[in-house]
Every structure is written in C-alpha cells, then in structure tokens.
C-alpha positions in Angstrom: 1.3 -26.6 13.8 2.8 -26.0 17.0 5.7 -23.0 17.2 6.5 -19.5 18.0 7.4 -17.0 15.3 10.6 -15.5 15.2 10.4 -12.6 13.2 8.1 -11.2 9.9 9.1 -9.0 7.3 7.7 -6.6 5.0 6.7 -5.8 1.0 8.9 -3.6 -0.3 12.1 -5.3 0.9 14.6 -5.9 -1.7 17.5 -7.7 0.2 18.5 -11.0 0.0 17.7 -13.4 2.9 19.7 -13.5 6.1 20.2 -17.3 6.1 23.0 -16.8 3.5 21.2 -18.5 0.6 22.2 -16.0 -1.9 19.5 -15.7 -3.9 20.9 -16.0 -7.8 23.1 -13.5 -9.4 23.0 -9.5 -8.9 21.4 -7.6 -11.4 23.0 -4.0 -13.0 23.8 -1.8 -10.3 24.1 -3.7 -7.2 20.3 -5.0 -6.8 18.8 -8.2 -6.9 16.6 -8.8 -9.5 13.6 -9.8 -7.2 11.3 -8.2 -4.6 11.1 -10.0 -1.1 7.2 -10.1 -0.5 7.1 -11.4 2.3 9.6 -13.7 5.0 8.7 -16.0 8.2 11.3 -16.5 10.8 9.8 -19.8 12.9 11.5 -21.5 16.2 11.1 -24.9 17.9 8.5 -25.3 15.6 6.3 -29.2 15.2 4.0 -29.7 12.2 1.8 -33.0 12.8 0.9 -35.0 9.5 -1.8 -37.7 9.8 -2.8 -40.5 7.2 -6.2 -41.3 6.8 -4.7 -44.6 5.3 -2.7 -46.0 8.1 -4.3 -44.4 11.3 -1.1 -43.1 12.1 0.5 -39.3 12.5 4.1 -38.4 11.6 5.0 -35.4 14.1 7.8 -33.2 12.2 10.0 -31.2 14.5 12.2 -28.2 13.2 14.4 -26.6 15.1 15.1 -23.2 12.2 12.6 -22.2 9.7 12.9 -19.3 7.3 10.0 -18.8 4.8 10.3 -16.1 1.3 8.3 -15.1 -0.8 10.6 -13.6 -4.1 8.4 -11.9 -7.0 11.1 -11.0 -10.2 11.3 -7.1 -11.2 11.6 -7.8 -15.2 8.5 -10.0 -16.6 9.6 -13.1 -18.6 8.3 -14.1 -22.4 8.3 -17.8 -23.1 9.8 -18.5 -26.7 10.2 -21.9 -25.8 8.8 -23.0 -29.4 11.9 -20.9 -31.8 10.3 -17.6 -32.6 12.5 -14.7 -32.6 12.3 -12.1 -30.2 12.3 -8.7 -31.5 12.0 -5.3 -29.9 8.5 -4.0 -30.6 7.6 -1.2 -32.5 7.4 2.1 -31.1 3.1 2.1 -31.6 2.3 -1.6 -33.0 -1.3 -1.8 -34.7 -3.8 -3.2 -31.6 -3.4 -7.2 -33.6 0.4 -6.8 -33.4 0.3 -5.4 -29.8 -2.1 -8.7 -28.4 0.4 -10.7 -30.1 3.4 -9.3 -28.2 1.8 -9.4 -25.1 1.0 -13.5 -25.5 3.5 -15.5 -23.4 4.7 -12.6 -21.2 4.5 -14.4 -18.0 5.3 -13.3 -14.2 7.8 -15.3 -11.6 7.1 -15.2 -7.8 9.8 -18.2 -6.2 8.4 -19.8 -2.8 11.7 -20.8 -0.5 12.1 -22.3 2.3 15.0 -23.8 4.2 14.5 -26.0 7.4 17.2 -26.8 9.3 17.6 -29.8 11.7 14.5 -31.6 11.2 13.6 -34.6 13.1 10.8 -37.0 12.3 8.8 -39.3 14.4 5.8 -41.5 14.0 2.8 -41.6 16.5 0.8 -44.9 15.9 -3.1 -45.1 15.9 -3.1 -47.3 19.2 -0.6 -45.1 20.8 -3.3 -42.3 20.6 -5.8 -44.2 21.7 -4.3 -45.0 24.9 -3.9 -41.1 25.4 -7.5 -40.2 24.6 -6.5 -37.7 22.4 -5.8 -37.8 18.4 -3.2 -35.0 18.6 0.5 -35.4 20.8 3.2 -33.0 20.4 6.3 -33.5 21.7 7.6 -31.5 25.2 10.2 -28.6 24.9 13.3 -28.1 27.3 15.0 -24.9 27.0 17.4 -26.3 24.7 15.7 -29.1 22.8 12.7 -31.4 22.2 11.9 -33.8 24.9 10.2 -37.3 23.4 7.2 -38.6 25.3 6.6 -42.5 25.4 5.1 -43.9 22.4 7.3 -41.6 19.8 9.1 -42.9 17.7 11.9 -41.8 15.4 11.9 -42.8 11.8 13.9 -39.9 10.2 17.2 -38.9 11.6 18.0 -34.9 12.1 18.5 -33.3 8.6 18.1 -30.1 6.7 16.4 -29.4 4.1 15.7 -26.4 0.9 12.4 -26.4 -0.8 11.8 -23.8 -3.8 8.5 -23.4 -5.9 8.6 -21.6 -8.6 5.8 -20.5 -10.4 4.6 -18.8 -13.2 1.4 -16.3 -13.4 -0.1 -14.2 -16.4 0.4 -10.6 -15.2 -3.6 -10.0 -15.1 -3.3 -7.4 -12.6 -0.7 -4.9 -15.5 -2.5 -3.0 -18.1 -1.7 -3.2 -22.3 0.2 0.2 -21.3 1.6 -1.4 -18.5 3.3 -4.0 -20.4 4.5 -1.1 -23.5 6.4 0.4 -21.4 7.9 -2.7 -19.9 8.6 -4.0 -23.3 10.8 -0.1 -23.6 12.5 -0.5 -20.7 16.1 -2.3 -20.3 15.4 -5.9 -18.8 11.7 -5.3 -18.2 10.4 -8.4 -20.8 12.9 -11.1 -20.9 13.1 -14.0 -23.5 13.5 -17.7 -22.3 14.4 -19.8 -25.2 13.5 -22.7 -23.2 16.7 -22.9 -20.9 15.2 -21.0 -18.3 11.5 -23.7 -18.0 8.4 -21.2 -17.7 6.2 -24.1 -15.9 5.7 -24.8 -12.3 8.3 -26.9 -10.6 9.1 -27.7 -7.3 13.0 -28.2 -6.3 13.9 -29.9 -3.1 17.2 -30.1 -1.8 18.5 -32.8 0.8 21.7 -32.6 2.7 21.5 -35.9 4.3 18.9 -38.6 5.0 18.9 -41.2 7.5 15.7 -43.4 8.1 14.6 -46.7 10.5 11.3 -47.5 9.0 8.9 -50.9 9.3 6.1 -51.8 7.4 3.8 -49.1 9.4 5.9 -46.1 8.9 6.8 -46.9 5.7 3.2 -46.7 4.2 2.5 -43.4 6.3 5.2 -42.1 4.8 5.1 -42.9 1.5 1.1 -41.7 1.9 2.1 -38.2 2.8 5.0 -38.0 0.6 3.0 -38.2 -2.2 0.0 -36.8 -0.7 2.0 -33.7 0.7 5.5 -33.5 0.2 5.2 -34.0 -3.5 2.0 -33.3 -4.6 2.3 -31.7 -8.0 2.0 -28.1 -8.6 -1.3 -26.5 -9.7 -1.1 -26.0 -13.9 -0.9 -23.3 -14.5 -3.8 -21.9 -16.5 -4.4 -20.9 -19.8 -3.0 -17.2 -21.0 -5.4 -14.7 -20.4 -5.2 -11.1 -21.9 -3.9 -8.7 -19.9 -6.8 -5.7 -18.5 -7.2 -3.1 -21.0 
C-alpha cells in the first residue's frame, strides 16, 4: 500500500464523520448513539492486489479515503426467535440473571468511503520485463501518471463499504450489564428487524469496466478472495466475566 496519511483521530470522539455520511439517526439529546474509535484520513493512496491464480496484479488507485471505526453506546439483545422482552427484576435469582444476560450482544460498524477509484491491471509478463514483481503508478501534483504496460480495466468510481459486526461484551462484568439493563436505552431488543449477524454492505455509485479473458479471471479471483470474502462467524455466546 502506497500513500500518505491525511489525518488520524482519536477514542473518545463522539461526532459524526466529516465526509457528510450522516451516520444514522440522533439519539435523545442531541448525540449520536455511537462512539468514533478511531478514523483514517488517506491521500493519493495505491493498494496493489496480486493473484496467485493468474500471475497478474490489479493496482487500485484512490484519490480520498476516510476510514471509522463506530462502537454503539446501548448494547443490543437478539429476540430474533419471539420471546418477550421484559424489564428485569430489580435483584433476579443468579439462574434468572445468566438468562438475561444470553443474547445481549455489542455493535462496532467498520466504514469506509473511497472516492474516485481507478483500477488497472499489471500482467505477469509486464513485470517480468521490469525485473521487479511490484509497479506503482507515478504521481504529478495533481493526478496519477500511468507508466507503459498499465492497463485500465475499471473506470473512476466511488465507492461505501460498511461491516457490521456483532461481539459478546466479554470485556463488561454481570454488574456491568445490571446496571445497563436499569438504564434508559442501555439493552435494546431486536425482534429480528435490526439482523444481529455479521454483514458486509457495499455501496456503488457507478461502474464502468473493459475487461478480457485475463483481467476478468484476476478479478473475479480477488473479488471473491478479497473484496467479498465472507465475514468471520461470529462465535458462540460466552458468559460475561463475573
């Protein structure tokens, strides 16, 4: 990955991102009902893909990159399978307690937007006539500059990735989660509208390609391989520390 970094910020940041993605719906008072962990700022950045399969690399230039990192405030129960959610006693017997705390799950969202991406496909002979497995495309102060041998199978587009994820909250105590259970939005019910498994959502403005047989196999190899490799499941529910 080739690129420099534009700007980092901080835990403890609850704002939405500057790239005007919005972000969902305000919570009660004016805040947003996650947590920015983390965000990358990247410029003029190129991100080189090779198959193993083809011989081939697919060099991926983007011009804007922002990267987040969103963890939710209020924990979310799954009652995907129709049991009722109702408030918990004020001091349920230890069997009861357990049995509340099953299914109380944690949401952390992975987004990132990329804005005009260009794609283009160095081919295994091409690198051999350079001596070197690796070429990156040049930089002008104002664009890319394409060396012989490049090229272009995927017109300039933008694109929005989110990955959304669900944890057990290993790292919160049974008293932990008691007093979340008391407090106003702090466990939330899904009924099974809102999904609680991994999903990855990908969002395409506008696609243009000019592939042959060559570039069409690399591609498909690290689409599949890369792109949209399915998310790790997630594992089984496991109690929450003492």
């Amino acid at each position: 990955v080739r690129g420099p970094v534009g700007a980092t910020g901080g835990a403890g940041e609850t704002r939405p991102p500057p790239t005007g993605d919005g972000g969902g719906p305000l919570s009660r008072g004016g805040r947003r009902p996650y947590l920015v962990q983390f965000e990358i700022h990247l410029y003029d950045t190129q991100i080189q893909l090779h198959s193993a399969d083809t011989g081939s690399s697919i060099v991926v230039a983007i011009s804007v990159a922002h990267v987040e990192s969103r963890k939710f405030h209020s924990l979310f129960r799954d009652r995907s399978d129709g049991t009722a959610a109702a408030p918990p006693p004020c001091d349920p017997p230890p069997q009861q307690q357990q049995q509340q705390h099953d299914g109380v799950l944690r949401r952390i969202d992975f987004i990132a937007r990329l804005e005009d991406v260009v794609c283009y496909i160095v081919s295994p002979v091409e690198a051999a006539c350079t001596g070197s497995s690796l070429r990156w495309l040049g930089r002008s102060p104002t664009t890319f500059v394409v060396p012989s041998g490049f090229v272009c199978i995927w017109k300039k587009f933008s694109v929005r990735n989110k990955f959304v994820t669900w944890t057990d909250p290993i790292d919160m105590t049974g008293d932990d989660l008691d007093r979340l259970f008391r407090t106003k939005d702090g466990i939330i019910d899904c009924d099974g509208s809102v999904p609680t498994v991994n999903a990855v959502h990908l969002d395409v403005v506008e696609l243009a390609f000019d592939l042959d047989s060559n570039s069409f196999l690399t591609t498909v190899d690290l689409a599949r391989n890369v792109l949209l490799a399915p998310p790790p499941v997630r594992a089984g529910t496991r109690s929450p520390r003492p």
